[in-house]
LUMVEX-284956 format. One record per residue (C-alpha): x, y, z. Coordinates in steps of 0.05 Angstrom, whole numbers, plus 32768, in hexadecimal, padded with zeros to 4 digits. Layout:
BEGIN
<<X Y Z>>
...
REM end
This chain:
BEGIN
<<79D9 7E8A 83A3>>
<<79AB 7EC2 83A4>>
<<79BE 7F11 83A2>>
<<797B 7F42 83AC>>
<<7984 7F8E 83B8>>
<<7992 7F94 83FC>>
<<79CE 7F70 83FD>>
<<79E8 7FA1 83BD>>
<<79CF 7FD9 83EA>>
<<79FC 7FC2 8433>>
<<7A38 7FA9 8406>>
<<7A3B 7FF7 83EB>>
<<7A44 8009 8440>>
<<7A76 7FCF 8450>>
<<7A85 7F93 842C>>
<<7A98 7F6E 8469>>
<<7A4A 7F6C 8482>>
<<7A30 7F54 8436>>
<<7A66 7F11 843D>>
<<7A4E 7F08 847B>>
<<7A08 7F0D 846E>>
<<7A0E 7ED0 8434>>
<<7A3C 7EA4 8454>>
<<7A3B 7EAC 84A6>>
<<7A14 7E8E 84DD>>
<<79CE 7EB8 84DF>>
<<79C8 7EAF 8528>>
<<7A01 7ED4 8533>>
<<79E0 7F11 852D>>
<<79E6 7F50 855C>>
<<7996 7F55 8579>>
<<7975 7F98 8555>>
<<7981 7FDC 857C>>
<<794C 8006 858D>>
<<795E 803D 8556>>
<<7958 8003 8523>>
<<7920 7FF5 8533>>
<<78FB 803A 852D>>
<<791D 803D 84EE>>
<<7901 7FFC 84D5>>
<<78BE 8018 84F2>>
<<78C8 805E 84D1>>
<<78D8 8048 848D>>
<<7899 8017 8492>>
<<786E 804F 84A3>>
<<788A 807B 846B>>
<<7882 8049 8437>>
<<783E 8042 844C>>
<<782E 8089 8447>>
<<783E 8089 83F9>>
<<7819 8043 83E8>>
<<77D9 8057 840D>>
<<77DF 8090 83D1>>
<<77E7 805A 839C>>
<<77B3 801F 838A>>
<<77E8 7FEB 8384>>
<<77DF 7F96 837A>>
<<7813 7F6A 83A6>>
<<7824 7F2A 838F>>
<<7803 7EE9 83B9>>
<<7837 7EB1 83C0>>
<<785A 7E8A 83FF>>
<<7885 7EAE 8425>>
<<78CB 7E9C 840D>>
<<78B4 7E7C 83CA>>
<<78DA 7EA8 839C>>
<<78C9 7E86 8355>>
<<787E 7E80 8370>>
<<787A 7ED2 837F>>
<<789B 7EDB 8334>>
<<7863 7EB6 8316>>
<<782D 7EE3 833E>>
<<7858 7F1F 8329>>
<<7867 7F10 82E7>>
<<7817 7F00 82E3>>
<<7808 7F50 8303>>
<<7832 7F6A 82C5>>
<<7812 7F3C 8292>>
<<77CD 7F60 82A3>>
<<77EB 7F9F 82A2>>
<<77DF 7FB3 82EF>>
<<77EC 7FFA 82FD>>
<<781E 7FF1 8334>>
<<7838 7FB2 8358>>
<<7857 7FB9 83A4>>
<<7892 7F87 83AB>>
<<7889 7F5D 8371>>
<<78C3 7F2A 836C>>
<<78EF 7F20 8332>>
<<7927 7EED 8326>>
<<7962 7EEE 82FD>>
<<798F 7EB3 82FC>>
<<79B7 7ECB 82B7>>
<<79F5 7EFB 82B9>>
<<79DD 7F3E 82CB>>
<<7A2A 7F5C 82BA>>
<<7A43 7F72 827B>>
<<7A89 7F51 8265>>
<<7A8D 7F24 82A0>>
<<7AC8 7F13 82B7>>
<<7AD3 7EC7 82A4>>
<<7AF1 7EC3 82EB>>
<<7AAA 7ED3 8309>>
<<7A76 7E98 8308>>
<<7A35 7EBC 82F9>>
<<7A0D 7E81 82E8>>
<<7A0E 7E6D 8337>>
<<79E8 7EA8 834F>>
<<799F 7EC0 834B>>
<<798F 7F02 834D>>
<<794D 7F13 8375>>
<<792C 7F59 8367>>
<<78F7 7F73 8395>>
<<78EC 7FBC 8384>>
<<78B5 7FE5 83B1>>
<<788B 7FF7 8372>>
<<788C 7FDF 832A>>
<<786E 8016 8303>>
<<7841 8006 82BE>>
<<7855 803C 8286>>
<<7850 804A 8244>>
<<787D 801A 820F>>
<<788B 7FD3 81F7>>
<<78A2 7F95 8222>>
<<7893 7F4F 821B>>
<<7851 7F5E 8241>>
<<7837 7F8D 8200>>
<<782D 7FD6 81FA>>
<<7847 7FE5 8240>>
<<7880 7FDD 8271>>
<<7899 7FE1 82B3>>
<<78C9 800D 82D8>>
<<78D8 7FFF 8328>>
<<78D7 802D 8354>>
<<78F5 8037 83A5>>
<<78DB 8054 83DD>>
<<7915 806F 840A>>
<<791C 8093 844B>>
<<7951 80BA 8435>>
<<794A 80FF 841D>>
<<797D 80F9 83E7>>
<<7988 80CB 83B0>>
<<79CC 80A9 83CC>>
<<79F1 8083 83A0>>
<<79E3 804A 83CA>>
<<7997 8053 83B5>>
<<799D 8066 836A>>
<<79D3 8017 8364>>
<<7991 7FF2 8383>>
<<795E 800D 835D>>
<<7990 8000 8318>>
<<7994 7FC6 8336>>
<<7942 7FB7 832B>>
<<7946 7FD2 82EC>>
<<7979 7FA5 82CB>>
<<7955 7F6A 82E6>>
<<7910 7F82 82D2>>
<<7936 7F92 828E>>
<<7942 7F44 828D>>
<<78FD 7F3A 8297>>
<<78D0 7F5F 8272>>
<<7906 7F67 8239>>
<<7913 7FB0 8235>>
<<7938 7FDD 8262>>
<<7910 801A 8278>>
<<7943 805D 8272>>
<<7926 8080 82BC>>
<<7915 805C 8305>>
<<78FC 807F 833E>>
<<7911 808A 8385>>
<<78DC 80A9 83B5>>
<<78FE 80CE 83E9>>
<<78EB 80ED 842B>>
<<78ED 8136 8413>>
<<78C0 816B 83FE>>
<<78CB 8156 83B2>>
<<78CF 810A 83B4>>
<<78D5 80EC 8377>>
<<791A 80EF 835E>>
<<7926 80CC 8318>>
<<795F 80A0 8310>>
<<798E 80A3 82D4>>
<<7991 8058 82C2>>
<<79C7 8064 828D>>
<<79F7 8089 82C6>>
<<79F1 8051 82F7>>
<<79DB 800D 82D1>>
<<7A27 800C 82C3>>
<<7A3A 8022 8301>>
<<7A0B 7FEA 8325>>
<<7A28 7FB6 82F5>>
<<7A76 7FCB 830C>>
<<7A5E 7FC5 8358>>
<<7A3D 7F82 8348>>
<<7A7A 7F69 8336>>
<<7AA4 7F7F 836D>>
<<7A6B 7F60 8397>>
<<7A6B 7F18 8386>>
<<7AC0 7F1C 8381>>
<<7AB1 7F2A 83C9>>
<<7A7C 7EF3 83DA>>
<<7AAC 7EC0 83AF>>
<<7AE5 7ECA 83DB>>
<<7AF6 7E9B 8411>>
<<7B01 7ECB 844A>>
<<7AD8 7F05 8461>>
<<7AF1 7F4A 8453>>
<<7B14 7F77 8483>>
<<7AFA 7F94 84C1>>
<<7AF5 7FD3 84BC>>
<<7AC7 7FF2 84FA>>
<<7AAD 8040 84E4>>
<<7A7A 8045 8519>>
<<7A3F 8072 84FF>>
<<7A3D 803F 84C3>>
<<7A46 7FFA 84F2>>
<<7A1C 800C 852C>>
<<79DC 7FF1 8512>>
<<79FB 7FB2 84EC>>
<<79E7 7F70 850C>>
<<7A34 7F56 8500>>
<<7A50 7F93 8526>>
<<7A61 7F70 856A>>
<<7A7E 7F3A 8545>>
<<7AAE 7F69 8519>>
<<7AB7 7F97 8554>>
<<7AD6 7F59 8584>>
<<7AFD 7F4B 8545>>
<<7B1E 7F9A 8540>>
<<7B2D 7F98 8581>>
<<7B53 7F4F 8581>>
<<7B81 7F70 854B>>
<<7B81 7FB7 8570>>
<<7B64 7FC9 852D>>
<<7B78 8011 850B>>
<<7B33 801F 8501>>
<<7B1E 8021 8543>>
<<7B5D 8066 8552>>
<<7B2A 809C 8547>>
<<7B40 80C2 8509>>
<<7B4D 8086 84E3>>
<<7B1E 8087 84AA>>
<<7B13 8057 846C>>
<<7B42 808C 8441>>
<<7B7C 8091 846B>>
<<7B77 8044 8484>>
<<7B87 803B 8439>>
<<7BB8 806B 843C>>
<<7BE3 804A 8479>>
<<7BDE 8008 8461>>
<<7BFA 801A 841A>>
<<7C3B 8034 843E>>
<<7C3B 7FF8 8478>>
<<7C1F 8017 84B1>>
<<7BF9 7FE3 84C6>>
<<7BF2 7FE6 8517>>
<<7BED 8014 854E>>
<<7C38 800E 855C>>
<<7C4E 801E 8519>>
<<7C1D 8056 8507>>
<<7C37 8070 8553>>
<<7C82 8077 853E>>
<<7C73 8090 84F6>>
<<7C8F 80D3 84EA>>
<<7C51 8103 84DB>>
<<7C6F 8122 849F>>
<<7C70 80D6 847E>>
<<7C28 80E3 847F>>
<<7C20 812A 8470>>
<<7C15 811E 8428>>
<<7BED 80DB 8426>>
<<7BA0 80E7 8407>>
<<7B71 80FA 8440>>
<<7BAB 811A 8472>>
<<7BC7 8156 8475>>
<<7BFF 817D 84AB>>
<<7BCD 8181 84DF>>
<<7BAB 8141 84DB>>
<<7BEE 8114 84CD>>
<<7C11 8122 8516>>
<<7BCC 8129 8532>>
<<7BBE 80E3 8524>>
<<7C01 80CD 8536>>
<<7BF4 80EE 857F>>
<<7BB8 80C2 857E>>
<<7BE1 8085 8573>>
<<7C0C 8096 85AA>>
<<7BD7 80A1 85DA>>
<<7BB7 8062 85CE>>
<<7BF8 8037 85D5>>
<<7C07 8052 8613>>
<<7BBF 8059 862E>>
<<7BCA 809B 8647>>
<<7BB9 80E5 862B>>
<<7BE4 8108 8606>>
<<7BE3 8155 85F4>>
<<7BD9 8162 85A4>>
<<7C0F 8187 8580>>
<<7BFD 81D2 857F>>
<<7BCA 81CF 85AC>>
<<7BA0 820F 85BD>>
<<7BBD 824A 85E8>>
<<7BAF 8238 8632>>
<<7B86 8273 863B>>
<<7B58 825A 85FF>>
<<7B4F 8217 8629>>
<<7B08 8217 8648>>
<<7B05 8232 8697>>
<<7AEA 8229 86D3>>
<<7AB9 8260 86EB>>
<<7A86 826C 8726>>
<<7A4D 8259 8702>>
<<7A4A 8222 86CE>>
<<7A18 820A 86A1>>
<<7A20 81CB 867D>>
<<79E2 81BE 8645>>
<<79CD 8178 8617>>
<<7997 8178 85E6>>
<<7962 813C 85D3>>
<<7944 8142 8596>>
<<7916 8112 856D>>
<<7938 8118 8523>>
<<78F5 8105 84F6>>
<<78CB 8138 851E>>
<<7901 8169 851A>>
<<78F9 8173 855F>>
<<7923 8186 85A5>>
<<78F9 816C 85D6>>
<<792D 8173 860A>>
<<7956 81B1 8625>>
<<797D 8198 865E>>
<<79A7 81C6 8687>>
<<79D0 81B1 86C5>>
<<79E1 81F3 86F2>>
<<7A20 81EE 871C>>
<<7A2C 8223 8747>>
<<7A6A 8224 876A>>
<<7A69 8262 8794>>
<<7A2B 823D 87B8>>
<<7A3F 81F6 87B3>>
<<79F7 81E3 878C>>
<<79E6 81C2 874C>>
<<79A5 81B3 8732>>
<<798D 8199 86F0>>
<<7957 81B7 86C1>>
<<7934 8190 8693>>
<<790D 81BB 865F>>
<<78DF 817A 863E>>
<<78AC 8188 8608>>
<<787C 8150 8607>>
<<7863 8158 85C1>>
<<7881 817D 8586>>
<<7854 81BF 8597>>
<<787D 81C3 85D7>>
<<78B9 81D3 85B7>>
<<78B0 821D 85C1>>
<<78A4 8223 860E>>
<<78DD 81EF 8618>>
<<7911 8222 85EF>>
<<78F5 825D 8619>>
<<78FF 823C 8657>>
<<7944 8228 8645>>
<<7955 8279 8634>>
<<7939 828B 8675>>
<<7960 8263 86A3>>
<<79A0 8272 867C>>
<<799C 82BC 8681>>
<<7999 82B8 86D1>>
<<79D2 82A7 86C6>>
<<79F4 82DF 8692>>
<<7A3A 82CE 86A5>>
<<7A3B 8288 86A5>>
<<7A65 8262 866A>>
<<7A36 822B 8646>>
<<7A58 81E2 8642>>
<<7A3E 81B7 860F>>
<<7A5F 817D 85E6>>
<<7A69 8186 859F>>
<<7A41 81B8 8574>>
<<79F8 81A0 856F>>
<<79E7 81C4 85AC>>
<<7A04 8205 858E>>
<<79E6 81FC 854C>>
<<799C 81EA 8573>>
<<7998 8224 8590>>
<<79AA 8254 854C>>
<<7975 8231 8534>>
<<7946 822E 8564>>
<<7945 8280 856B>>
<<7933 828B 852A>>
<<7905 8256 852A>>
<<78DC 827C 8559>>
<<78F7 82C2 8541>>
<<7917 82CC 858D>>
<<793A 8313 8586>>
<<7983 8319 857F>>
<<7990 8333 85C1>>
<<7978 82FE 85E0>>
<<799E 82C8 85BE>>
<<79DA 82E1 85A5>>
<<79FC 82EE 85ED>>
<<79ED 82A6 85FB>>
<<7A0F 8287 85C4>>
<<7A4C 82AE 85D7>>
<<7A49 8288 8615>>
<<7A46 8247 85F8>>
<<7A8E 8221 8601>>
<<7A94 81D8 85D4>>
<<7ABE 81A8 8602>>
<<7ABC 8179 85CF>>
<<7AE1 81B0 859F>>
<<7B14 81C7 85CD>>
<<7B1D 817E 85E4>>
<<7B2D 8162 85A0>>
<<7B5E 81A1 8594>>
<<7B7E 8196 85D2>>
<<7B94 814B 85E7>>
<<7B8C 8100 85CA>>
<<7B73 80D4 85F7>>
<<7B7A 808B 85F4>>
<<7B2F 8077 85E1>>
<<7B0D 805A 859D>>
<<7ADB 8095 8597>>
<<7AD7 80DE 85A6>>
<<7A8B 80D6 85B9>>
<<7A78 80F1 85FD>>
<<7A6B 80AB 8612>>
<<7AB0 8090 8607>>
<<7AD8 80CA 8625>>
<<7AAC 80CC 8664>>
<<7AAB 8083 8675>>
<<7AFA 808C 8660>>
<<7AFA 80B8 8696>>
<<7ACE 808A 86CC>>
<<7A8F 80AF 86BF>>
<<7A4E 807F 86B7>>
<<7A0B 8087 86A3>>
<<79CF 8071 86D3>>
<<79B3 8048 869A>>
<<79EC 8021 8676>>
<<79CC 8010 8632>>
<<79B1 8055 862D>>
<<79C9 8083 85F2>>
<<79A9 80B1 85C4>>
<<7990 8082 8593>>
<<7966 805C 85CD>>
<<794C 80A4 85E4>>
<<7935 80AC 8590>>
<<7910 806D 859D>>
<<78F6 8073 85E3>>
<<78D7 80C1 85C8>>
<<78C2 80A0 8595>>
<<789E 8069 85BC>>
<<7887 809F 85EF>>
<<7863 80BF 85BC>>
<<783C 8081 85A8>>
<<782E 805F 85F0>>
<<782B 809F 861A>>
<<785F 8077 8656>>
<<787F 80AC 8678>>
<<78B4 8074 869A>>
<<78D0 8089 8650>>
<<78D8 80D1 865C>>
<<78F4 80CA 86A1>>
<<792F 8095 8684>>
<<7933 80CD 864B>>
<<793A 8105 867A>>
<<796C 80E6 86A8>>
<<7995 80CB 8670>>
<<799F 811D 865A>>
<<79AE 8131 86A3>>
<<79E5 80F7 869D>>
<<79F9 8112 865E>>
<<7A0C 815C 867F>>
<<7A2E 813F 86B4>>
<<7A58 8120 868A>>
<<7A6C 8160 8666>>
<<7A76 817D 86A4>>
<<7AA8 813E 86B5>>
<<7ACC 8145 8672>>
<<7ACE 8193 8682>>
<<7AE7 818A 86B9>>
<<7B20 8153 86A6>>
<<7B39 8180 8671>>
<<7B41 81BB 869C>>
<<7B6A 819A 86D0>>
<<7B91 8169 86A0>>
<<7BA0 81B8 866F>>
<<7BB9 81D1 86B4>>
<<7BE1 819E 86CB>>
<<7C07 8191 868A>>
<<7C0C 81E3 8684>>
<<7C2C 81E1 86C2>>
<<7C5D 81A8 86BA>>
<<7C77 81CB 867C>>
<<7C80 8212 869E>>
<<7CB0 81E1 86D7>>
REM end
């Protein structure tokens, strides 16, 4: 069996996806999202930009011939080549230090395939030189996830060339991007994870499910895992479940929604990763989501701390374009109740020198409004707009008032009521509440992409899906606003009964 890098590298995110990667049916991967996609394309163009600096050699063999692209490699080191792009290595000796006589080592091969292998100064099989590999990453810091794989290449070029360099490299997407790695730190660390790794890959049944969605929503497997969370009505899919206190509940038997749901709060109190405001928190959440309805939190906010209703309301969602460091997009939907209008404004910057006019517009049409309370869903928006003033040195006077009109619904939401969904996301609590979107596929990672893809094919069909998906976006707010007022109300009058 062969183990290369990248399956080190998604083993340290979830162990489930590495099992399944080795031993399940390939075709039974998710298609690639959009955001993928640009990130695949991204990281391409990034390695790119640091080899067109380099004059590097690339071993010539068949695709897929591993021992074939060793030879050429191992040929590229012989001469002493300055730098080699992908050169293959192969392994198929124990790579972990007092092995476990449980763990069959002999079986596997291990495949290294390092970005650059770097000549330097020193002795190795080869003569008066060596090698040390080197990664080019997208990241802008060295992750531990980063600094296991490249120990990983090291040990394996150690094998090769017969000496183990001390340093290997990481080049990072920052302003200072070559970060050395400390191969006596994490040599020993990579060799404990190996180990855990092929326990995992020897066992006869997959690992847990576990669904934490930022980490599973670009894994191909994560339809798959995600029908299988919801068959068992999962724990990790009640939103403040994490990895920690998953841990936690199963060490003291709390095992389903039912049983976490009639635990007593101050069971938990003391568990690693709760506390007293988390532990009846998430036991509220149970509750909710057993009996499908909403539920008010314990100590919830003063009513008159609950987000109003008022004559004139603004409700305001941001685009931005992460790798440009760029809002393109300043939407604003205006709801005027003493008139009975609404209209939408869509502040769009077209390129990244746009960015400017766009964040003037947006403070014009919010101080016609001076009175008017700003709805937005979770802090980005607020944060944006700190930012964006001193970005373009806007005086103090002319921000400051507005950010004093901003109100989070997301914030006094979450500190207010559990409701009976898998996510806190706009998205899930509007379509909870029967609120759709015009495009049903359409998120913020497809409007990264479509930007993106704007940018390079100039089809404005991309900016008119982009702008109605943000005008969708505010009405949702304004939906959620709205539900959270009235459902506040209600349950502040049923108690005052």
């Amino acid at each position: 069996m062969l183990i290369n890098a990248e399956l080190l590298l998604q083993y340290q995110r979830c162990k489930r996806r590495s099992f399944l990667d080795i031993h399940d049916d390939k075709s039974q991967h998710d298609a690639p999202n959009e955001l993928l996609l640009k990130l695949q394309q991204d990281k391409k163009a990034h390695r790119q930009g640091i080899l067109a600096n380099l004059t590097c050699q690339k071993p010539d063999y068949p695709r897929g011939n591993w021992e074939a692209g060793q030879a050429a490699t191992l040929k590229l080191m012989q001469q002493g080549v300055e730098y080699i792009h992908q050169g293959v290595l192969l392994v198929s000796n124990e790579l972990v230090n007092e092995a476990s006589e449980s763990l069959n080592y002999k079986k596997y091969t291990f495949l290294s395939r390092p970005d650059l292998l770097v000549k330097q100064p020193g002795k190795s099989c080869f003569g008066d030189w060596m090698y040390v590999p080197a990664n080019i990453e997208m990241g802008k810091r060295p992750k531990q996830e980063y600094q296991v794989v490249i120990a990983f290449h090291a040990q394996v070029l150690a094998t090769v060339q017969g000496v183990i360099p001390q340093t290997a490299w990481l080049l990072l997407r920052n302003k200072n991007p070559n970060y050395a790695v400390d191969l006596t730190k994490w040599i020993p660390q990579m060799q404990h994870i190996l180990k855990e790794f092929i326990q995992v890959v020897d066992s006869p049944a997959a690992p847990e499910v576990f669904i934490a969605r930022q980490k599973c929503n670009l894994c191909h497997w994560y339809n798959q895992c995600y029908a299988i969370a919801q068959s068992q009505e999962h724990l990790s899919l009640l939103p403040g479940v994490t990895p920690i206190r998953y841990t936690q509940l199963q060490a003291i038997s709390v095992n389903t929604l039912e049983s976490l749901a009639h635990t007593n709060p101050i069971i938990l109190e003391n568990l690693l990763g709760f506390d007293a405001q988390v532990a009846p928190k998430l036991v509220v959440q149970a509750q909710s989501a057993l009996q499908r309805q909403p539920l008010i939190l314990p100590s919830p906010p003063p009513i008159e701390n609950i987000t109003f209703t008022a004559p004139v309301e603004l409700y305001f969602d941001i685009e931005a374009q992460p790798d440009l460091d760029l809002n393109y997009l300043l939407g604003v939907l205006v709801v005027d109740k003493q008139n009975n209008t609404e209209q939408f404004y869509s502040f769009l910057a077209e390129n990244l020198a746009e960015e400017e006019l766009v964040w003037q517009q947006f403070l014009d049409l919010v101080w016609q409004y001076p009175q008017a309370p700003i709805y937005h869903f979770c802090v980005y928006e607020f944060d944006t707009v700190k930012r964006l003033a001193k970005l373009y040195h806007t005086p103090y006077s002319s921000v400051h008032p507005v950010l004093n009109r901003f109100v989070d619904v997301y914030e006094q939401l979450t500190q207010s009521v559990a409701l009976p969904v898998e996510s806190y996301a706009l998205k899930a609590i509007a379509r909870w509440l029967g609120f759709e979107w015009h495009d049903q596929e359409a998120n913020g990672a497809k409007c990264i992409y479509w930007y993106d893809q704007w940018l390079t094919t100039g089809d404005r069909t991309l900016l008119e899906l982009i702008q109605r998906y943000n005008e969708d976006d505010c009405r949702a707010t304004r939906h959620v606003k709205d539900w959270l007022v009235n459902f506040i109300e209600n349950e502040y009058n049923l108690r005052l009964a």
